[in-house]
C-alpha positions in Angstrom: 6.1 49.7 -16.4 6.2 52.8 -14.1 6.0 52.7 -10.4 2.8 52.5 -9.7 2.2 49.5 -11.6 5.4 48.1 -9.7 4.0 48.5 -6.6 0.3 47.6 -7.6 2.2 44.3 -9.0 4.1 43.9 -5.9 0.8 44.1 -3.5 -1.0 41.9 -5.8 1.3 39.2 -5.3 1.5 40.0 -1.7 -2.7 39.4 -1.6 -2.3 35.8 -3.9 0.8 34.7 -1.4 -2.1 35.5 1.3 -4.9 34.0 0.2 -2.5 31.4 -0.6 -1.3 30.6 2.4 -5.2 30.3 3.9 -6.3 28.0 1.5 -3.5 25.1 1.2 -3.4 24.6 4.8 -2.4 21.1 4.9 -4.2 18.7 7.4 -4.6 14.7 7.8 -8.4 15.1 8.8 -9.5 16.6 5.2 -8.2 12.8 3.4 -9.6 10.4 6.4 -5.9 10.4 7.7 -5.2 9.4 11.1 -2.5 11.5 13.1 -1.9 8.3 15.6 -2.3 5.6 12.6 -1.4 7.3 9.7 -2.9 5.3 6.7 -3.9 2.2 8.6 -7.8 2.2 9.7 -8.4 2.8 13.0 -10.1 -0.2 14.8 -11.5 -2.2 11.6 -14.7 -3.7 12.0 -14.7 -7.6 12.3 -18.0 -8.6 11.6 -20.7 -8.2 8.7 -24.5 -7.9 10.3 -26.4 -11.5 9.8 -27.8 -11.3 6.5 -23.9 -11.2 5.6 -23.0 -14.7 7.5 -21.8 -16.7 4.0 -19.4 -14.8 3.4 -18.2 -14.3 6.9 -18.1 -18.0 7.4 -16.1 -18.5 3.9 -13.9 -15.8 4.7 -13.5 -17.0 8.3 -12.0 -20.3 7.2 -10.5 -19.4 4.1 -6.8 -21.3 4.5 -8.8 -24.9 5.3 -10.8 -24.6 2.5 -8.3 -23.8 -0.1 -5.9 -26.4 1.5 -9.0 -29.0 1.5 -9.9 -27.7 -2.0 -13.0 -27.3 -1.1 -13.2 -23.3 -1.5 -15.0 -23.4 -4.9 -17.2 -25.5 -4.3 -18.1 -23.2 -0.9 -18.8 -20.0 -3.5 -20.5 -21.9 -6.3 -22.8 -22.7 -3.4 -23.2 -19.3 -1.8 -26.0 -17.5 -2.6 -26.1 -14.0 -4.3 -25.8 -10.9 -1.6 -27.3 -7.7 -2.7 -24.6 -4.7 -0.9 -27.1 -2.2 -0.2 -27.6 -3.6 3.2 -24.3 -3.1 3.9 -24.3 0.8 6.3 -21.7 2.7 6.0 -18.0 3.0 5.3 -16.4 0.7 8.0 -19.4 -1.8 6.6 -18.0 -1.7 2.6 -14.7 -1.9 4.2 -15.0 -5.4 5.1 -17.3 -6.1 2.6 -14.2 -5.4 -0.1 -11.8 -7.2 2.4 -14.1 -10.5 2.4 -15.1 -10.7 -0.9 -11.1 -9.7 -2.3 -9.4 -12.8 0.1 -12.0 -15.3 -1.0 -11.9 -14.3 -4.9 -8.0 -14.9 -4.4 -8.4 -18.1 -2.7 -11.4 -18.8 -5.3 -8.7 -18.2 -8.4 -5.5 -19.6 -6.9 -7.1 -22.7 -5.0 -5.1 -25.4 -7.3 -1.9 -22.7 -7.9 -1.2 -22.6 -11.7 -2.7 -26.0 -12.1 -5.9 -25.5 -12.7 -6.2 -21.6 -12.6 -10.1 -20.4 -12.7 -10.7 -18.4 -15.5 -14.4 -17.1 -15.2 -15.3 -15.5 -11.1 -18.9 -17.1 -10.6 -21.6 -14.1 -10.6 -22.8 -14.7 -7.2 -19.3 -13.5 -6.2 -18.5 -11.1 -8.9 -21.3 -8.6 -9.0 -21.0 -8.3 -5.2 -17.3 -7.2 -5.2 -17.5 -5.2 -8.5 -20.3 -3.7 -6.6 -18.8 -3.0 -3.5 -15.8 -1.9 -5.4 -17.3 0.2 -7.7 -18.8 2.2 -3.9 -15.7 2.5 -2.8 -13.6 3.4 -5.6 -11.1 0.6 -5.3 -10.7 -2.7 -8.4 -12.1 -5.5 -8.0 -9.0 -7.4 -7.1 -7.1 -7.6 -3.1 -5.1 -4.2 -2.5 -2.8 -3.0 0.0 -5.6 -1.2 1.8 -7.6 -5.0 2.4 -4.5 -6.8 2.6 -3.1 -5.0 5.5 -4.4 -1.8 6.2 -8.3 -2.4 7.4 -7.2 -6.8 8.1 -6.1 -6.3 11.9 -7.3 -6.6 14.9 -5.9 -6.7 18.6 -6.3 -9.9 20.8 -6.7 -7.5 23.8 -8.5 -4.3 22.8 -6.5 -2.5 25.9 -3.1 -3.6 24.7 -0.6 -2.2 22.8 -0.3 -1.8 18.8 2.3 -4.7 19.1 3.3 -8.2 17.2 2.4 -10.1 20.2 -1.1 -8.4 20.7 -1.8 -8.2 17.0 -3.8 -10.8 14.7 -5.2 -10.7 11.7 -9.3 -10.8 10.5 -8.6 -12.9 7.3 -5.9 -15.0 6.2 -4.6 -17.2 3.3 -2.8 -20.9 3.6 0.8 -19.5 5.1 0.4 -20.1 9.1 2.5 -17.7 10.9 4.1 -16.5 8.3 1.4 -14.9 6.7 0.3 -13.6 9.2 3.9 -12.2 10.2 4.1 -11.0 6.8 0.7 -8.8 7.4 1.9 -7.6 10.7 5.3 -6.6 10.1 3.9 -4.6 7.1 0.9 -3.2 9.7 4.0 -2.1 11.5 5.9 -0.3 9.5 2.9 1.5 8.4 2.6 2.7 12.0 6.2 3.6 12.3 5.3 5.8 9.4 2.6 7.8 11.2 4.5 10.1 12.8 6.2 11.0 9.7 3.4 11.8 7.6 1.7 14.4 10.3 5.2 15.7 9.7 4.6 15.6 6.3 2.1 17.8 7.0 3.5 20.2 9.1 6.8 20.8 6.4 4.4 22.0 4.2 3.0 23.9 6.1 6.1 25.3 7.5 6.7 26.1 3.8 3.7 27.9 3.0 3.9 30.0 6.1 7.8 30.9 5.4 8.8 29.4 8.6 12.4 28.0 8.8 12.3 26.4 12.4 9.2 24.7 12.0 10.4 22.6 8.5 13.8 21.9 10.3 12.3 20.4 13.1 9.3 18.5 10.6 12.1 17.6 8.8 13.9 16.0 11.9 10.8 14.2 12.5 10.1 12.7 9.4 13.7 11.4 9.1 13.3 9.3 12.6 9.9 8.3 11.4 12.0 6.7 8.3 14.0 5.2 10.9 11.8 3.9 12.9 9.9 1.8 9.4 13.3 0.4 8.3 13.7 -0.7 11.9 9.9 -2.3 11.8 10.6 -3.9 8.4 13.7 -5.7 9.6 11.3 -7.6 12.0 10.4 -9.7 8.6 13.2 -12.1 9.4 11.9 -13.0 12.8 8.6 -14.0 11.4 8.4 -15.0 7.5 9.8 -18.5 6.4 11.6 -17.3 2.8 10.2 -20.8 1.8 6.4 -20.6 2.8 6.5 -17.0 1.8 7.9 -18.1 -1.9 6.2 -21.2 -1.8 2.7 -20.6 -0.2 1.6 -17.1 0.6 2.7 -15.2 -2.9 0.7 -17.0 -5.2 -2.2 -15.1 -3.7 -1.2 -12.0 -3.8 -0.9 -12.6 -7.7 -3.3 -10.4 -9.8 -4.5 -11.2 -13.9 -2.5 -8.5 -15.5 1.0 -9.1 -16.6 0.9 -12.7 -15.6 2.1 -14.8 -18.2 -0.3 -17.6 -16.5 -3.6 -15.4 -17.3 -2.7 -13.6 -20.0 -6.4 -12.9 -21.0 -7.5 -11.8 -17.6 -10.4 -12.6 -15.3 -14.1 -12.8 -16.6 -16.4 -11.1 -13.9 -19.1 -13.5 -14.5 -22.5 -11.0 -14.8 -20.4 -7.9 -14.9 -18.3 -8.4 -18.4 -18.4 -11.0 -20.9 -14.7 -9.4 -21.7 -12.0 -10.6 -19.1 -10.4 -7.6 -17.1 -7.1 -7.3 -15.8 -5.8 -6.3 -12.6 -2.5 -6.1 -11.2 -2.1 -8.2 -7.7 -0.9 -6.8 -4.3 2.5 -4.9 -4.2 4.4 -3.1 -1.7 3.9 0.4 -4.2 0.3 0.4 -3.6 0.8 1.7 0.3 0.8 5.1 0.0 3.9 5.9 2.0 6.4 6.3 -0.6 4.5 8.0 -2.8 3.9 10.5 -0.4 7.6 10.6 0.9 8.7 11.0 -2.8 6.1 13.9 -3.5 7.2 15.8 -0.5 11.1 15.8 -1.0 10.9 16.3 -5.1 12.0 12.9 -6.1 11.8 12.0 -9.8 11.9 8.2 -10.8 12.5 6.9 -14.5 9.8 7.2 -16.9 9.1 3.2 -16.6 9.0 3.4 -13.0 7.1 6.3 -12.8 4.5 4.9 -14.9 4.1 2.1 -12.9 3.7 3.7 -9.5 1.0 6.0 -11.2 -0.9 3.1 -12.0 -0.5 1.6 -8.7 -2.1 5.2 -7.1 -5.7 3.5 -8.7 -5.4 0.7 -6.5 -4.9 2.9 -3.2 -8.6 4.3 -2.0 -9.5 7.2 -2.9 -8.9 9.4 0.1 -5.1 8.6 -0.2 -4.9 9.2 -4.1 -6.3 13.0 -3.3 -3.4 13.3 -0.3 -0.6 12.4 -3.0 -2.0 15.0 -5.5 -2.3 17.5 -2.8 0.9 17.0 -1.7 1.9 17.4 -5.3 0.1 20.9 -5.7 1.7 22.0 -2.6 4.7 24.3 -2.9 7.5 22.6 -3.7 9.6 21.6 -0.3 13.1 21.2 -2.5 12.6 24.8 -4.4 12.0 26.7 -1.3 15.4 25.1 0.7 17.5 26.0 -2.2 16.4 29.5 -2.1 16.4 29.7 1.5 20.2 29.5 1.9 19.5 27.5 5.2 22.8 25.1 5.4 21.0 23.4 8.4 17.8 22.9 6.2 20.0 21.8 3.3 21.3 18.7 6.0 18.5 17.5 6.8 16.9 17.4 3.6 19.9 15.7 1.9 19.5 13.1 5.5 16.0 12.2 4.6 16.3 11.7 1.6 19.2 9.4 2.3 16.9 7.8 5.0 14.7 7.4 2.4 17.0 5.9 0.4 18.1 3.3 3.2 14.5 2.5 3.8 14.0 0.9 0.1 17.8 -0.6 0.5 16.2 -2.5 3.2 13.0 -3.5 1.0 15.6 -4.7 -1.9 18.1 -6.6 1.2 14.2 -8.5 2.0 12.5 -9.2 -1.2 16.7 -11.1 -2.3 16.2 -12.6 0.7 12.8 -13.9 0.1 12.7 -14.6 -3.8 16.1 -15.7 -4.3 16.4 -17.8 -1.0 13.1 -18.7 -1.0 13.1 -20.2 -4.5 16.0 -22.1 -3.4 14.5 -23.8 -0.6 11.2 -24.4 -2.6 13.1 -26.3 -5.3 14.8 -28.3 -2.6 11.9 -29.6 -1.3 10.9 -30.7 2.3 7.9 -28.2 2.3 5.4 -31.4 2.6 2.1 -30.7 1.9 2.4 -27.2 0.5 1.9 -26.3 -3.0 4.7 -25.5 -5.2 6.2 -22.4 -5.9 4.5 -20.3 -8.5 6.8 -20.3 -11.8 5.2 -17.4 -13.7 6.2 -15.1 -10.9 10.3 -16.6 -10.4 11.5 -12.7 -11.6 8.5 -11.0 -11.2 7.0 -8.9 -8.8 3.3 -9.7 -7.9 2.5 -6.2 -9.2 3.8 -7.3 -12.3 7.1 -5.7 -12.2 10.5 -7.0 -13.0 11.1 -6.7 -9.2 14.7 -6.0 -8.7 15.2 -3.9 -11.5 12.4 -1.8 -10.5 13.1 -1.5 -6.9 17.2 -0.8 -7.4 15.7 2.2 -10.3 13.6 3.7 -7.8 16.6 3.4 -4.6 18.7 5.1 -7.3 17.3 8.2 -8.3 16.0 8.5 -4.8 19.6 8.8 -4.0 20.5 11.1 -6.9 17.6 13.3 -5.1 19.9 15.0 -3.0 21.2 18.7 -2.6 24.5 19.9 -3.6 25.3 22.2 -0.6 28.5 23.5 -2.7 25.9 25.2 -5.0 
């Protein structure tokens, strides 16, 4: 090659860096991203327009029917909804959030008693429907369970516990809905840390040292701030009603030895399908987190927290892959030399790592002593605990395994600075 085609190559790539730089300009508002409530939706809506009122109604008193055992005989009685009247976004929203807590109630009514095998039409096509619109399963998801299901008692009032409720609910009291609002919470705490998300790769693409450092700063108190959040699960959550009460509901049809075959969408397949119920790796945090800093899970894990990316919507699915297409955060520190860069790296990462040391410290906590306190009785008139799920995760997972794996090689994700 002689020197002009050095130079011609060396301006080329100078021109691609360019344009590269103005088109990967990362920002929250391209994915529906709120800077001040990160993934959480912004003010859900709380009511369907009139034509709407069954399900609203069902919905409204969900935990009283399912306790009276009276929910299926509610939906076998409800009368088929068409969705097109349903305008907008926020409106489908809901919609999903209804029609996903009353299809859980619907199937786990009677626990694994008397488990309903075939989802009556005039409740299936709806939500396959709705789903189908929205790009979500048919089944309850993070994004119903917690992210759009809030509401503050007094609209001037902070984001707090004490000013916070919750639109739908299942059998659980106060602990259910502690459990929703905790989570609510640390999603919040996690806000900041994903506009700094943003701004690290940014910072990145525009070779800017300072910037990333303090991103990087941010993001780690961010971390900080959800582990303190997601300690405020012991303050609210009975281990027992939680084990006992509220988890059965958040169990899907896939990987559940007690529906093997699935659920039959009565109308939509003749087939049953499978879905996997609510988990923790559906909210769209970690995966995030984990695509920023370069961390690499085992290929089981890794499997499984790809398949939990189709039950996020679709907005959130397109951050993570962008995120992913970015350039790398991890490549660019090692090259940079930075020793202060190279600390606070390896200090989020072992934030990170704290973070899901705190999830494994919780879900012990609330299998293992939960269990115990199930078997021993005293929990009156509440069901009993669900056997199927005694070493599973409601995702499906074999829960401890999985979550120590994924704490692990988030911990091997570190720098060596002696390198």
């Amino acid at each position: 090659m002689d020197r002009f085609d050095v130079t011609r190559t060396v301006g080329d790539m100078e021109s691609q860096s360019m344009k590269l730089k103005k088109s990967l300009s990362f920002s929250l508002e391209r994915f529906h991203i709120s800077e001040d409530y990160g993934f959480l939706f912004p003010d859900p809506l709380k009511e369907l327009p009139y034509y709407y009122k069954p399900w609203m109604e069902i919905a409204s008193n969900l935990p009283l029917m399912i306790e009276s055992h009276q929910l299926r005989v509610r939906v076998d009685m409800m009368p088929l909804l068409s969705c097109h009247l349903l305008k907008g976004h926020r409106e489908q929203c809901l919609a999903h959030l209804l029609l996903s807590f009353i299809t859980m109630g619907y199937v786990w009514q009677e626990g694994e008693k008397n488990i309903a095998k075939v989802l009556p039409r005039n409740l299936a096509l709806p939500f396959v429907e709705v789903s189908q619109t929205l790009g979500l399963p048919p089944i309850l998801v993070h994004s119903d369970f917690v992210l759009m299901n809030w509401k503050k008692k007094d609209p001037d009032g902070p984001l707090e516990i004490r000013n916070l409720d919750t639109i739908v609910s299942f059998p659980g009291g106060e602990s259910l809905k502690g459990f929703i609002l905790v989570t609510l919470l640390v999603e919040k705490a996690a806000a900041p840390g994903i506009k700094a998300l943003t701004q690290a790769i940014n910072a990145v693409i525009q070779s800017s040292d300072d910037d990333l450092l303090q991103a990087l700063k941010q993001l780690r108190t961010s971390m900080i701030e959800m582990t303190k959040a997601l300690r405020q699960m012991h303050d609210y959550v009975d281990p027992a009603i939680f084990y006992a009460v509220i988890r059965i509901f958040l169990s899907g049809w896939k990987d559940n030895p007690v529906m093997p075959e699935g659920l039959i969408y009565e109308g939509v397949s003749e087939e049953p399908l499978k879905y996997s119920g609510g988990s923790a790796a559906q909210s769209t945090i970690f995966h995030a987190f984990d695509e920023l800093l370069g961390i690499f899970h085992s290929k089981e894990s890794t499997t499984f927290l790809h398949r939990m990316r189709e039950y996020m919507p679709p907005s959130h699915r397109a951050f993570i892959e962008e995120i992913h297409s970015a350039p790398s955060l991890k490549e660019y520190i090692l090259s940079s030399g930075s020793y202060p860069l190279h600390e606070v790296y390896n200090q989020c990462v072992m934030t990170l790592a704290e973070l899901r040391s705190q999830h494994i410290s919780i879900v012990a906590k609330y299998l293992l002593i939960g269990a115990a306190k199930a078997k021993d009785g005293g929990l009156g008139h509440l069901p009993g605990p669900p056997q199927a799920l005694a070493e599973t995760g409601t995702g499906g997972t074999a829960v401890f395994s999985f979550l120590k794996s994924v704490r692990n090689t988030t911990l091997g994700g570190t720098i060596d600075q002696s390198d």
